[in-house]
C-alpha positions as CSV (number, residue, x, y, z in Angstrom):
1,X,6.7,135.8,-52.5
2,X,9.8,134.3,-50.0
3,X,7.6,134.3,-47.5
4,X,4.8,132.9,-49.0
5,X,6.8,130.1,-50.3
6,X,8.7,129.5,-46.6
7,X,5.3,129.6,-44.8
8,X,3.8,127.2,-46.8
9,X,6.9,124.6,-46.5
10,X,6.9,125.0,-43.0
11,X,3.5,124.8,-42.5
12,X,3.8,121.2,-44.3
13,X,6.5,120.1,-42.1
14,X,4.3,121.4,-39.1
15,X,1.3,119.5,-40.5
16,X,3.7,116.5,-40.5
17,X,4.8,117.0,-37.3
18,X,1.5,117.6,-35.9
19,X,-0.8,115.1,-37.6
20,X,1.5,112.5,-39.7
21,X,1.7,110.5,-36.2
22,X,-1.9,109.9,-36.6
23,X,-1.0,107.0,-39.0
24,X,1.0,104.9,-37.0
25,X,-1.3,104.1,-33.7
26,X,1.5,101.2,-32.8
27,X,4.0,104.2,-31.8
28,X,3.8,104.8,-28.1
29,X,3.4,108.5,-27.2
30,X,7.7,109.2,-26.4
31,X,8.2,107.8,-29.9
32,X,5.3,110.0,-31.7
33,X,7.1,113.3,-29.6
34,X,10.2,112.5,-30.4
35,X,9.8,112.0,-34.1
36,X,7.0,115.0,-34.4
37,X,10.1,117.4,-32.5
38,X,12.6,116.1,-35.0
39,X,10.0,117.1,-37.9
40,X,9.5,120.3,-36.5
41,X,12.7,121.9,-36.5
42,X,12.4,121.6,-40.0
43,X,9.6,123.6,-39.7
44,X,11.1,126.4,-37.4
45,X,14.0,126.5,-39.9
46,X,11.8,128.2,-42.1
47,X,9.1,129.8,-40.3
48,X,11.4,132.1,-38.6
49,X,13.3,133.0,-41.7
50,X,9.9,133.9,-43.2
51,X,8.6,135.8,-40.7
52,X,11.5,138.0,-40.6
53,X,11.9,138.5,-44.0
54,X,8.2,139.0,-44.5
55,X,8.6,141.8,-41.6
56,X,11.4,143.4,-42.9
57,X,9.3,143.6,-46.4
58,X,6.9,145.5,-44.9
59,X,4.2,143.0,-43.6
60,X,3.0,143.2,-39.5
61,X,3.0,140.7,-37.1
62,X,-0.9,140.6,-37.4
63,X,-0.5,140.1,-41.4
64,X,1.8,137.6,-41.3
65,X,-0.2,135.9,-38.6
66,X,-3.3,135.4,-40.7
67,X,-1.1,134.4,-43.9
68,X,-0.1,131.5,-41.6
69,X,-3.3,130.9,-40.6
70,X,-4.5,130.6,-44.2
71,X,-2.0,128.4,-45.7
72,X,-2.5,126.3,-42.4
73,X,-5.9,125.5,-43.1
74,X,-5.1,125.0,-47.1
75,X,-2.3,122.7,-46.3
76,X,-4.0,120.6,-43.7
77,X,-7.2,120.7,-45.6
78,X,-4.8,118.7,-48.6
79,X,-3.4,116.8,-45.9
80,X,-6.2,115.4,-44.2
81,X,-7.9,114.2,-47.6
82,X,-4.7,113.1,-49.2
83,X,-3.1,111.2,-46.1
84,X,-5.3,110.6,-43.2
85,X,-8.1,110.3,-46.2
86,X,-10.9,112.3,-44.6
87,X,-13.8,114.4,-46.0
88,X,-13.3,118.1,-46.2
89,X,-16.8,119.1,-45.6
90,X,-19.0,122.4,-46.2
91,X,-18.3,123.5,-42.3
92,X,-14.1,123.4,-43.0
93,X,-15.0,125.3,-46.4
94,X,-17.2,127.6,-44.4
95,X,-14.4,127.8,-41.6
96,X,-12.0,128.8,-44.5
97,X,-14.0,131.6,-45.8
98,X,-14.1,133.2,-42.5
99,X,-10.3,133.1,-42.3
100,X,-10.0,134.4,-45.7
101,X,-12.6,137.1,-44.7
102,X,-9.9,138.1,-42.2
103,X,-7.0,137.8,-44.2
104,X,-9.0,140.3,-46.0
105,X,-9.6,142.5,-43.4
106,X,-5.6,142.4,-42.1
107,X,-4.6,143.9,-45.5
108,X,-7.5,146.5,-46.0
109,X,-5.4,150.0,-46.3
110,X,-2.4,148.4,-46.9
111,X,-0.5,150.2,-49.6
């Protein structure tokens, strides 16, 4: 559950990194990098801590890869509605699915 809980929070410091410049279109393109850079080291502050506890638990690279992926696409999903206030259609739901199909997949035989 550590890692679930440290993916997620970084994944919402990436998304904020990525994405949250989006709102201010007056910020020149230095200012937007500099400020995304200074959000992301939150980010790999707990991204690395979860992926090493994760793998020490027992998870592979490939599993904790698509549990990234997931929560990725969950948080941005919540982020895109919520701040940049756009429509989460049926092709993201779709898109999701499929991701969650391979999430599936990664843990198949997994005891």
């Amino acid at each position: 559950m550590t890692t679930i809980i440290l993916l997620t929070l970084s994944n919402i410091f990436m998304t904020m990194a990525w994405y949250g410049q989006l709102k201010f279109p007056n910020w020149t393109i230095p200012m937007a990098i500099i400020v995304g850079w200074g959000i992301a080291l939150f980010e790999y502050c707990l991204a690395v801590p979860a992926n090493r506890i994760g793998y020490a638990q027992g998870f592979t690279g490939g599993q904790l890869k698509i549990i990234q992926e997931l929560i990725t696409l969950i948080v941005f999903a919540i982020f895109a509605t919520v701040v940049l206030k756009e429509p989460i259609g049926w092709r993201y739901l779709g898109a999701v699915l499929c991701i969650a199909g391979a999430a599936m997949f990664m843990f198949v035989g997994r005891s």
